[in-house]
C-alpha angles and dihedrals in degrees: 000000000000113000112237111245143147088263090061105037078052096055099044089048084059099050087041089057100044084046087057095042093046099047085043107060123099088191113060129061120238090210138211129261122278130231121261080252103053086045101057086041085067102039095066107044 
């Protein structure tokens, strides 16, 4: 089990935040999934 320290509140503030943020907005899109093409494509540039 994960001991319980600043490191890790801090991070799961952080996560929570950008959850909230994320779920929140009425600007961005949350998208769709790529094709394995489109993928690889990206992965090597």
């Amino acid at each position: 089990m994960h001991k319980i320290d600043i490191d890790l509140v801090e991070m799961t503030m952080d996560v929570m935040k950008y959850t909230i943020d994320r779920i929140s907005s009425t600007k961005n899109k949350i998208g769709k999934p790529k094709q394995a093409g489109e993928l690889k494509n990206l992965s090597s540039t």
